[in-house]
C-alpha positions in Angstrom: 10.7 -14.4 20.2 14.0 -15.2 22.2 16.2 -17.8 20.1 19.5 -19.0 21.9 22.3 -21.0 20.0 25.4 -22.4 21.8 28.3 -22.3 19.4 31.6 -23.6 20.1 35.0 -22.3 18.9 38.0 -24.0 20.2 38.0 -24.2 23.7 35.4 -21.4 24.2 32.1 -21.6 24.4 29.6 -19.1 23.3 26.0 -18.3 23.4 24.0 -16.2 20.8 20.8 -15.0 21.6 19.2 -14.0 18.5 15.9 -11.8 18.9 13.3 -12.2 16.2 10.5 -10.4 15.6 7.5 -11.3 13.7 5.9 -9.1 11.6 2.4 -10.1 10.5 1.9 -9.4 6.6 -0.1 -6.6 6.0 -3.9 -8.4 4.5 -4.3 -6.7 1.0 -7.0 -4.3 0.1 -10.6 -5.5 -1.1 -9.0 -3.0 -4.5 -6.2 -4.6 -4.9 -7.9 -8.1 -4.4 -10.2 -7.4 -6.7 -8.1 -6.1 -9.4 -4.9 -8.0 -9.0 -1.6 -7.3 -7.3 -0.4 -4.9 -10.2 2.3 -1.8 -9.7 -0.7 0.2 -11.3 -3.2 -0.7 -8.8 -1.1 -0.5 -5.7 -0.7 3.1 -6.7 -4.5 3.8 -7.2 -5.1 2.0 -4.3 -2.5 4.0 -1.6 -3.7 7.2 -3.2 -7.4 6.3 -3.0 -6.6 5.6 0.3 -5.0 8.7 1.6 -6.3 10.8 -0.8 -6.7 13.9 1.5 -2.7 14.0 2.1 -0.3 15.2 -0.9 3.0 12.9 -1.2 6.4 13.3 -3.2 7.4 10.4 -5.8 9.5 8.7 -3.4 7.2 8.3 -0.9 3.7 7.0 -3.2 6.5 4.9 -4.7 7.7 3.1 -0.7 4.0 3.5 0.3 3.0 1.5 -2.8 5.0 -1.3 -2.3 6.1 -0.1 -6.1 9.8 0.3 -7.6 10.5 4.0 -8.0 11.5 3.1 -11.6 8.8 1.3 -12.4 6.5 4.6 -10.8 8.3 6.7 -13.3 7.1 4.9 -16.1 4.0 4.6 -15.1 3.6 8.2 -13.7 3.6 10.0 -17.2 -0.1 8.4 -18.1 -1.7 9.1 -14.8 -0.7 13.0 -15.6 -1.5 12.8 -18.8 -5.3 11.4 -18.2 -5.5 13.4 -14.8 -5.6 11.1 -12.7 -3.0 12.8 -10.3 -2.5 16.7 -10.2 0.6 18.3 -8.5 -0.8 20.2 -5.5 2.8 22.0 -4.7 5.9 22.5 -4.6 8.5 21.9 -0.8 12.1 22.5 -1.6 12.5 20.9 -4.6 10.2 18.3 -4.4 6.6 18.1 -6.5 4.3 16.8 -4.1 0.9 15.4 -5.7 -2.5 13.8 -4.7 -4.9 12.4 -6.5 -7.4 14.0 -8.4 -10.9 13.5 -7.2 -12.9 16.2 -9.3 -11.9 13.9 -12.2 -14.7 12.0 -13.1 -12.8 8.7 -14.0 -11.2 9.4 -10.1 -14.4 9.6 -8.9 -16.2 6.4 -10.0 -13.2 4.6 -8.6 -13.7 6.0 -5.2 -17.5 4.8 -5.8 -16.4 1.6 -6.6 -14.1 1.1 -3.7 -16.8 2.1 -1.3 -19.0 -0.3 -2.7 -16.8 -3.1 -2.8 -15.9 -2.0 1.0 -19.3 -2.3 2.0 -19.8 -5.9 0.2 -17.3 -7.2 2.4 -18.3 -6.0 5.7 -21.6 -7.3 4.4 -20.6 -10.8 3.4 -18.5 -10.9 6.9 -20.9 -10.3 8.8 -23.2 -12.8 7.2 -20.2 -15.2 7.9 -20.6 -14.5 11.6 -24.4 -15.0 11.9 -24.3 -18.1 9.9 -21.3 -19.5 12.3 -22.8 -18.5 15.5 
């Protein structure tokens, strides 16, 4: 979208063109719709999703939509339950995934499936009823 804005300055006239673009907002995951917008559950939910890739702090943290300090606090208990494992090491950087031998992990992945599937249902149930 173009935007021009005459401005005047003395005896001089200028025109700004200001371009601005429009960025729709990504729609949130049927996860984290179900259970809340939460720092906790926008982890869970990026690593659900992309749970075949390994990622350093920084970017689960960016890809969360999470603080990094806020990560930090958090990241002790997902270790600590196994939740997450550190797959290896680049440079200096631990890069981890999560854990999906971990039973908890697993029933998570279960449940996002399921309630994936409930909402393709219920949308397409939407469509037959409005056509």
């Amino acid at each position: 979208m173009l935007i021009t804005k005459n401005v005047t300055t003395g005896n001089e006239k200028y025109k700004y063109k200001h371009y601005f673009l429009r960025v729709k907002m990504e729609e949130k995951s049927i996860f984290i719709r179900t259970f809340g917008d939460y720092p906790l559950i926008r982890i869970m939910d990026f690593l659900i999703y992309s749970r075949d890739f390994d990622y350093p702090l920084t970017e689960i943290a960016s890809n969360s939509n999470v603080n990094f300090q806020t990560l930090k606090k958090l990241w002790p208990k997902l270790e600590q339950d196994r939740i997450i494992v550190s797959t290896r090491k680049l440079g200096g950087t631990i890069l981890y995934k999560i854990n999906t031998n971990n039973p908890v992990v697993k029933k998570l992945i279960e449940l996002n499936h399921f309630l994936c599937w409930e909402h393709a249902e219920k949308g397409e149930k939407e469509q037959e009823v409005a056509a």
